[in-house]
C-alpha positions as a Markdown table, in Angstrom:
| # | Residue | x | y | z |
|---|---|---|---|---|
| 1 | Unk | -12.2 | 142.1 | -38.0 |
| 2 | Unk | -9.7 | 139.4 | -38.3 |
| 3 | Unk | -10.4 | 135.9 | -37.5 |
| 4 | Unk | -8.0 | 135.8 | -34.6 |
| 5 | Unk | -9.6 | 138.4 | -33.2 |
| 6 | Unk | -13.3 | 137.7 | -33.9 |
| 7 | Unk | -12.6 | 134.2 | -31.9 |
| 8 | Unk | -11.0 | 136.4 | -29.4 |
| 9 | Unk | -14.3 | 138.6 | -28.8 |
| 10 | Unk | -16.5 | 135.0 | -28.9 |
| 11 | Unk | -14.5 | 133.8 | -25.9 |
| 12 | Unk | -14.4 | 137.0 | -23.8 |
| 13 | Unk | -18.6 | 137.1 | -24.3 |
| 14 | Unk | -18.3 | 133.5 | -23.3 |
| 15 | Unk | -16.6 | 134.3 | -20.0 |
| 16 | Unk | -18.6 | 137.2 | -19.9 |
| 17 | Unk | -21.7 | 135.4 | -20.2 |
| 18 | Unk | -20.8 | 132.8 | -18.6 |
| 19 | Unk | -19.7 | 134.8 | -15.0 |
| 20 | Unk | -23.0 | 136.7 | -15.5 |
| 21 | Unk | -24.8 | 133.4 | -15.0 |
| 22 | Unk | -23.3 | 131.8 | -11.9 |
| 23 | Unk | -22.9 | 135.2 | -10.1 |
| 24 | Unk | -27.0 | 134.8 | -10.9 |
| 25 | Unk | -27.5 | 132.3 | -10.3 |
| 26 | Unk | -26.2 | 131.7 | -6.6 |
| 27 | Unk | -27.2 | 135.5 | -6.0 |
| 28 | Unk | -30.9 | 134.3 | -6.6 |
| 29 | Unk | -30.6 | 132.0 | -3.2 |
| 30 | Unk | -34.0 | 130.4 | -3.7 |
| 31 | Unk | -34.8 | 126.8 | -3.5 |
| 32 | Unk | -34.6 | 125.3 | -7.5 |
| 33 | Unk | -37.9 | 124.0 | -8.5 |
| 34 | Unk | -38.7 | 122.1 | -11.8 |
| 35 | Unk | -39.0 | 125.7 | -13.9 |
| 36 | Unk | -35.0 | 126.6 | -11.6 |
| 37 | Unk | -33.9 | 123.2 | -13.2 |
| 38 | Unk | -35.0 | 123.3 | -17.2 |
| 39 | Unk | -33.7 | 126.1 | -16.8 |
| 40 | Unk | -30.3 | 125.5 | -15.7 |
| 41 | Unk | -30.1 | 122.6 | -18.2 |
| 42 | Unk | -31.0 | 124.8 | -21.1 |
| 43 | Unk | -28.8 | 127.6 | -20.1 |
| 44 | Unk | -25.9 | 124.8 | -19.7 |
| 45 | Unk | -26.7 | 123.6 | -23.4 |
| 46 | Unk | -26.4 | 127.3 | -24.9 |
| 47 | Unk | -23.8 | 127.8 | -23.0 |
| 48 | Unk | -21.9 | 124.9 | -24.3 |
| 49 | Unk | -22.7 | 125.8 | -27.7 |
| 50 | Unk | -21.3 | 129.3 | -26.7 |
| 51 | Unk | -18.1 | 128.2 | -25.4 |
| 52 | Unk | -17.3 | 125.3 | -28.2 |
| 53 | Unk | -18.1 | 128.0 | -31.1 |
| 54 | Unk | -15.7 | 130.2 | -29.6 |
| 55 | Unk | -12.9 | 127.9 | -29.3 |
| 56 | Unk | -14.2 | 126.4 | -32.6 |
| 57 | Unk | -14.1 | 123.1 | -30.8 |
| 58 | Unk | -16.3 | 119.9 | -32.1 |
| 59 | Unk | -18.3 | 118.6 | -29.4 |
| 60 | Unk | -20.9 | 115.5 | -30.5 |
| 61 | Unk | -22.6 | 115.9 | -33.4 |
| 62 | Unk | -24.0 | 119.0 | -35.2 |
| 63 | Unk | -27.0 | 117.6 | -35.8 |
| 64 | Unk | -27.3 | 117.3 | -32.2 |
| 65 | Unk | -26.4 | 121.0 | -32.1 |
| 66 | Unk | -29.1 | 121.6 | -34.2 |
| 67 | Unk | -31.7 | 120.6 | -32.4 |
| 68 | Unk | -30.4 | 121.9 | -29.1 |
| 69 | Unk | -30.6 | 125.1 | -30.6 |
| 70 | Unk | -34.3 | 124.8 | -32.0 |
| 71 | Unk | -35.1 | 123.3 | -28.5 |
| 72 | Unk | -33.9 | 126.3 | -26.5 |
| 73 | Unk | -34.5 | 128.9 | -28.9 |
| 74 | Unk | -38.5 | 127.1 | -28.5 |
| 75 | Unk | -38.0 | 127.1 | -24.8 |
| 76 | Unk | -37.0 | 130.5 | -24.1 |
| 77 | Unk | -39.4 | 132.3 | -27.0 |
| 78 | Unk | -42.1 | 130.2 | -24.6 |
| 79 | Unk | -40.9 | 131.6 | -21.4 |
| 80 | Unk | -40.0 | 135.3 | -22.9 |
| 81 | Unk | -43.8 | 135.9 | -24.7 |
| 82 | Unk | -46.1 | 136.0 | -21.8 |
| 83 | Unk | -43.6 | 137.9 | -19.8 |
| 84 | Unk | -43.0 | 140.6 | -22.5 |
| 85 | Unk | -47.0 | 140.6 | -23.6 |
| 86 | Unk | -47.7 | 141.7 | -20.2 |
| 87 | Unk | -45.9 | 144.7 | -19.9 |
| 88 | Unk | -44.9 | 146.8 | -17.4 |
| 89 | Unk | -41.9 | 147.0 | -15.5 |
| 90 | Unk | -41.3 | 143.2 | -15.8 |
| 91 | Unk | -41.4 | 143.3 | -18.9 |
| 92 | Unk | -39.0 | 145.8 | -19.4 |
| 93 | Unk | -36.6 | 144.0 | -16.5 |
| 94 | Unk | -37.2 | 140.8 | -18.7 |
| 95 | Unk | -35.8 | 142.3 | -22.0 |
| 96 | Unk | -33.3 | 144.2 | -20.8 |
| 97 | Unk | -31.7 | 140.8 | -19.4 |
| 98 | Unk | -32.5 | 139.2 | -22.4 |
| 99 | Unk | -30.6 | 141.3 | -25.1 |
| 100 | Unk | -27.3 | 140.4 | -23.7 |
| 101 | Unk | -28.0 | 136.6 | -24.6 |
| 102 | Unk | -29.0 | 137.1 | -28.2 |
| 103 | Unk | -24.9 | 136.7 | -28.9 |
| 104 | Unk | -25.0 | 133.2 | -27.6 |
| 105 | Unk | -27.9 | 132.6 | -29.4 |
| 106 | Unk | -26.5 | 133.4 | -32.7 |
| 107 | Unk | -23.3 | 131.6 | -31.8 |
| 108 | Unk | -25.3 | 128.6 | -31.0 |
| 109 | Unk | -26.9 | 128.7 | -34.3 |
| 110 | Unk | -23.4 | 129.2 | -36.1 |
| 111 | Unk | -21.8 | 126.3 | -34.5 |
| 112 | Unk | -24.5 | 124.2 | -35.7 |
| 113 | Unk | -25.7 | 125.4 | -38.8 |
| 114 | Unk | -22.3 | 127.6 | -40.6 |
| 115 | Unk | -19.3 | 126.5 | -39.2 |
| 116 | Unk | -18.5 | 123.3 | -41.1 |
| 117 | Unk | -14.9 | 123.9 | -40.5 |
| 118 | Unk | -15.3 | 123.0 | -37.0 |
| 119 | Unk | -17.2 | 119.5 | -38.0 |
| 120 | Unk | -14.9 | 118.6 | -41.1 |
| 121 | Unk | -11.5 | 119.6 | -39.2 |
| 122 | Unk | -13.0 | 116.9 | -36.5 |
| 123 | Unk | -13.9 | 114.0 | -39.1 |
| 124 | Unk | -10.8 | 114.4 | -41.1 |
């Protein structure tokens, strides 16, 4: 796969992603508590690491990036485990909603660890 194309598929997962979340989100209707809110704030951190990866856009710092993605990849692997270790049909629920984020994941982790193009284009 061409480059062009590769950034191509990034950004319509981003929109993809991204839709999936709000249309969620205010399909949820409940009242946010403080679990509702961290959250929202670490979905809107992969999220932005989604959407500057695919337009190969520098936002901050990647070292910054870095540890966001530690922090949510921490954060959601402490959410996911006693969920999944329970079993049953939430379990199954929970990781079949969870396999279409692994993308983001892994573009969160390129923006910040393997994508020094993005960084050095920006400094230069």
């Amino acid at each position: 796969m061409t480059a062009p194309r590769r950034r191509l598929g990034w950004i319509i997962y981003a929109v993809a992603l991204t839709l999936a979340v709000l249309i969620g989100e205010v399909s949820r209707g409940t009242q946010p508590d403080l679990v509702a809110l961290a959250s929202w704030i670490l979905t809107a951190a992969l999220l932005v690491a989604l959407w500057s990866y695919a337009l190969r856009r520098r936002l901050g710092h990647e070292g910054y990036w870095r540890a966001v993605f530690w922090i949510v990849s921490f954060a959601t692997v402490l959410m996911l485990v006693p969920v999944l270790v329970s079993g049953g049909e939430l379990a199954r629920y929970t990781l079949a909603l969870t396999v279409p984020i692994v993308p983001a994941f892994v573009a969160a982790y390129m923006y910040a660890y393997r994508s020094p193009e993005i960084w050095r284009t920006a400094e230069a």
